[in-house]
GUROGU-846292 format. One record per atom (N, C-alpha, C): residue number from 1; residue in three letters; atom name; x, y, z. Coordinates in steps of 0.1 Angstrom, whole numbers, plus 2048, in hexadecimal, padded with zeros to 3 digits. Each point is the difference from the previous one (the first is absolute). Example, Ala and Ser with C-alpha at 12.3 -4.5 7.8 and 13.67 -1.06 7.14 Angstrom:
<nodes>
  num  residuo  atomo  east  north   up
    1      ALA      N   884    7C7  84E
    1      ALA     CA   7F7    80C  800
    1      ALA      C   809    80C  800
    2      SER      N   7FC    80B  7F9
    2      SER     CA   809    80B  800
    2      SER      C   7F8    80B  808
</nodes>
This chain:
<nodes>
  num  residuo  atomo  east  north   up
    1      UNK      N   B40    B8A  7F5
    1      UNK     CA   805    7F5  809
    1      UNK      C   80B    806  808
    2      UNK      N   7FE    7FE  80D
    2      UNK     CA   80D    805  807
    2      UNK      C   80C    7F9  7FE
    3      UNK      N   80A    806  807
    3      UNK     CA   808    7F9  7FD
    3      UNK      C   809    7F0  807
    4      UNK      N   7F5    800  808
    4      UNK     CA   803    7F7  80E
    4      UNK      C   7F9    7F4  7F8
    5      UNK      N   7F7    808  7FA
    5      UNK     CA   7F4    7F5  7FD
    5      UNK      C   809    7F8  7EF
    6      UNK      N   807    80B  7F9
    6      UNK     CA   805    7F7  7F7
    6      UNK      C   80B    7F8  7FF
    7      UNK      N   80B    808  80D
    7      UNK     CA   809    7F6  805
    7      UNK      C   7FD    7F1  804
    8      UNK      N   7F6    7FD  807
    8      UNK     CA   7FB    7F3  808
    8      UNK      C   7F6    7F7  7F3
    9      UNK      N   7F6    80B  7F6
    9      UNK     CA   7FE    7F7  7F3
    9      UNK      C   80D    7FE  7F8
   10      UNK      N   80D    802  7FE
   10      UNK     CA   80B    7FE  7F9
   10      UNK      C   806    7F6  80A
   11      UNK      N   800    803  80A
   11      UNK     CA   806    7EE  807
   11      UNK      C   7FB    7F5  7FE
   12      UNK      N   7F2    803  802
   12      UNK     CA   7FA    7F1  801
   12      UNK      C   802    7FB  7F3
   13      UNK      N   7FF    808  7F3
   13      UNK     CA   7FF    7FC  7F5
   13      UNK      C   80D    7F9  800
   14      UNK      N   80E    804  803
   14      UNK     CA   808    7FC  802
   14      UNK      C   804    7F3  805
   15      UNK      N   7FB    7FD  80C
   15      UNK     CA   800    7F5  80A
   15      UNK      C   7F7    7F4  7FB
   16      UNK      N   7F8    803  7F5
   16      UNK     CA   7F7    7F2  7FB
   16      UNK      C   80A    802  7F4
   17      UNK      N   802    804  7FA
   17      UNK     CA   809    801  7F2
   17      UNK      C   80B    7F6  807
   18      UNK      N   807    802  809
   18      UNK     CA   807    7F5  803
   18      UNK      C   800    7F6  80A
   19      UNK      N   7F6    7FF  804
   19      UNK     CA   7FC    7EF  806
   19      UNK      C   7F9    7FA  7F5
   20      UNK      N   7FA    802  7F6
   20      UNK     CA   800    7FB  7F2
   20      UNK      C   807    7FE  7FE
   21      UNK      N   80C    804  7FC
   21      UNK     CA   80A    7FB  7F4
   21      UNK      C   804    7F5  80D
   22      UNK      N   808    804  80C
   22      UNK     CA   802    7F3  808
   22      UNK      C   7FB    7F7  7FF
   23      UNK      N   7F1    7FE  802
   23      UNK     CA   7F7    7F5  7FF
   23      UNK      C   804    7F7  7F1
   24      UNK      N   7FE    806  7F4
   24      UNK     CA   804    805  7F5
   24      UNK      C   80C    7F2  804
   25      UNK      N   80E    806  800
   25      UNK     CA   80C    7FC  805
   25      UNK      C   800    7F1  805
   26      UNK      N   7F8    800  80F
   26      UNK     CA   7FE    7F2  805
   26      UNK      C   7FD    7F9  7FC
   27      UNK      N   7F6    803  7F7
   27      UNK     CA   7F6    7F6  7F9
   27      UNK      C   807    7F4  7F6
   28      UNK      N   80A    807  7F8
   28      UNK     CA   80B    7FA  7F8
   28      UNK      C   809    7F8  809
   29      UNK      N   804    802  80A
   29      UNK     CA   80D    7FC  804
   29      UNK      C   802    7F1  7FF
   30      UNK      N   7F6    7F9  7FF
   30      UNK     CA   805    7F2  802
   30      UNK      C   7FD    7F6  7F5
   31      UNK      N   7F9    80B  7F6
   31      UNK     CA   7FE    7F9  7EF
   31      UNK      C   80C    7F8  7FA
   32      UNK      N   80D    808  7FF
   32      UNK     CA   809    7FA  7FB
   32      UNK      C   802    7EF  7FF
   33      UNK      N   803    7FF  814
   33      UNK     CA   802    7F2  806
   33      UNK      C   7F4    7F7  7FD
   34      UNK      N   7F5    806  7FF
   34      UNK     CA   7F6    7F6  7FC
   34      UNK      C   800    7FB  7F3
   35      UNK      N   801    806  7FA
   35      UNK     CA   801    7FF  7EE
   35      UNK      C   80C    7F3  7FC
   36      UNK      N   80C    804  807
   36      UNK     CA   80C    7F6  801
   36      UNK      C   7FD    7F2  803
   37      UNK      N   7F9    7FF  80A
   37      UNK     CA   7FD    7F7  808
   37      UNK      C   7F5    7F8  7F8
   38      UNK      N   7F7    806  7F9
   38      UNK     CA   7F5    7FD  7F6
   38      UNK      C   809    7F7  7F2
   39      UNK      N   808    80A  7FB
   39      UNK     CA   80A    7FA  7F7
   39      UNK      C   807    7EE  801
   40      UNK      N   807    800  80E
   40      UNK     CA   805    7F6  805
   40      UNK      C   7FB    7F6  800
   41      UNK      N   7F5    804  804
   41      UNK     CA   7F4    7F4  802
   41      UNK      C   7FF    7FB  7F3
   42      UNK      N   7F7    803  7F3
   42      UNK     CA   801    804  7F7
   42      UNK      C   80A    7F8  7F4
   43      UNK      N   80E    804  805
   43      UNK     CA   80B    7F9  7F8
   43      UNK      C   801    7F1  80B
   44      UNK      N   7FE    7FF  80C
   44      UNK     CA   804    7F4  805
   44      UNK      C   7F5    7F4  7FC
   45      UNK      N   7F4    809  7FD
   45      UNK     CA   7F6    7F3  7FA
   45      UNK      C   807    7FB  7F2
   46      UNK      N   804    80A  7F9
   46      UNK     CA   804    7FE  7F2
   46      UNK      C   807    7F3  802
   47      UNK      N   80D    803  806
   47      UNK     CA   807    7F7  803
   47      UNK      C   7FE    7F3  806
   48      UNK      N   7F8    7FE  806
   48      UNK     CA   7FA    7F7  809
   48      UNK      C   7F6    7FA  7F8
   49      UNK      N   7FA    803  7F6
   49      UNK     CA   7F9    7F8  7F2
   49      UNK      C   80A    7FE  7F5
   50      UNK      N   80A    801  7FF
   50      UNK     CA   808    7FB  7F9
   50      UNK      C   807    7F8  803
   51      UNK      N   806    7FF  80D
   51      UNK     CA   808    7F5  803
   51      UNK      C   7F6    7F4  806
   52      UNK      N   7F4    803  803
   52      UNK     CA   7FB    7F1  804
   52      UNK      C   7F8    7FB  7EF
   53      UNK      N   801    806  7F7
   53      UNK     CA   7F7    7FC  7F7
   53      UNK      C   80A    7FA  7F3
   54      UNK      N   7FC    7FA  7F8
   54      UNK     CA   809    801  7F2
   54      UNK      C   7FB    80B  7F4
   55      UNK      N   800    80D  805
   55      UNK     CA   801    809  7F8
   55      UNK      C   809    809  804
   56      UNK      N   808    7FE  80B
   56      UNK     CA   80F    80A  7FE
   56      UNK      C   806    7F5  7F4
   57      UNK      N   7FF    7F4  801
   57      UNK     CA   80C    7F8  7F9
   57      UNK      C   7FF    805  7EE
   58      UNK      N   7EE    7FE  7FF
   58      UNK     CA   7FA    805  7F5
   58      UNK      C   805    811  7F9
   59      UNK      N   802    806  80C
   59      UNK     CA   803    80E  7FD
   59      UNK      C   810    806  7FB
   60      UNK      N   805    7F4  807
   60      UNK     CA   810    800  7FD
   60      UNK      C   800    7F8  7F6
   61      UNK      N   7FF    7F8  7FC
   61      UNK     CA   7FF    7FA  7F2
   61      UNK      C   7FE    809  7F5
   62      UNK      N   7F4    808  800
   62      UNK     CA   7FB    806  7F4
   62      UNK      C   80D    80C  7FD
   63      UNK      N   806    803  811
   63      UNK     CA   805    80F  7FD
   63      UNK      C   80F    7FA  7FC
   64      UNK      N   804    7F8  804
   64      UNK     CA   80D    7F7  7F6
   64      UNK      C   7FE    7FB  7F4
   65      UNK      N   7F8    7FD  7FF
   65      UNK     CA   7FC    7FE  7F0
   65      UNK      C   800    80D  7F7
   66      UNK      N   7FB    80B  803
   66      UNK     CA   803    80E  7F9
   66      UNK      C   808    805  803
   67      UNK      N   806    800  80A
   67      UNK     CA   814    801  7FE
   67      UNK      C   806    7FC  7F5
   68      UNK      N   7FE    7F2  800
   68      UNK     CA   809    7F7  7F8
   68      UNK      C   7F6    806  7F5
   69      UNK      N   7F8    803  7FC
   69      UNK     CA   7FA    806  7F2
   69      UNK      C   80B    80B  7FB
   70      UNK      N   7FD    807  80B
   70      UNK     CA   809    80E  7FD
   70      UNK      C   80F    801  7FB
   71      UNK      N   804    7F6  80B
   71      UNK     CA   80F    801  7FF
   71      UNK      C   807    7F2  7F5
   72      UNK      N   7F7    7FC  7F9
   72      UNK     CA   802    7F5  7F8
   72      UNK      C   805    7F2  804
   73      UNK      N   7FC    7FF  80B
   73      UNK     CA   806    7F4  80A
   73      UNK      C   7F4    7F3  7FD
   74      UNK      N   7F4    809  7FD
   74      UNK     CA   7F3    7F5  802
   74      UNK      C   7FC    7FC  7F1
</nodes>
C-alpha cells in the first residue's frame, strides 16, 4: 500500500471515529432535562392525590402514631 493510499485510509478512519462519538455526544444531551421533568411530574401527581383525597390525612396519622411509638409519646 502506498503511502498516499494509507495516509487518506488513516483519515477517513479517523473522521468517522469522530462524527460517531459526536453523534454519540448529541444524542445524550438533552436526557438529563427530560428525566427531571419526568420526575416533577411524577412527584406533583403524588402530591396532588394526597391533598385532594383522605389518604394524605390517613398517611400522616399512621406516621405520627409510630413516632409517638418510638419516642414513647403514643
Amino acid at each position: 500500500m502506498s503511502k498516499l493510499m494509507l495516509k487518506a485510509s488513516v483519515n477517513a478512519k479517523v473522521w468517522a471515529n469522530t462524527s460517531v462519538e459526536r453523534m454519540k455526544a448529541q444524542a445524550d444531551r438533552g436526557q438529563g432535562a427530560v428525566e427531571y421533568l419526568g420526575i416533577i411530574v411524577v412527584v406533583v401527581a403524588i402530591i396532588g392525590v394526597l391533598m385532594t383525597t383522605n389518604f394524605g390525612t390517613t398517611i400522616a396519622t399512621a406516621i405520627t402514631t409510630q413516632i409517638g411509638k418510638i419516642t414513647g409519646a403514643g
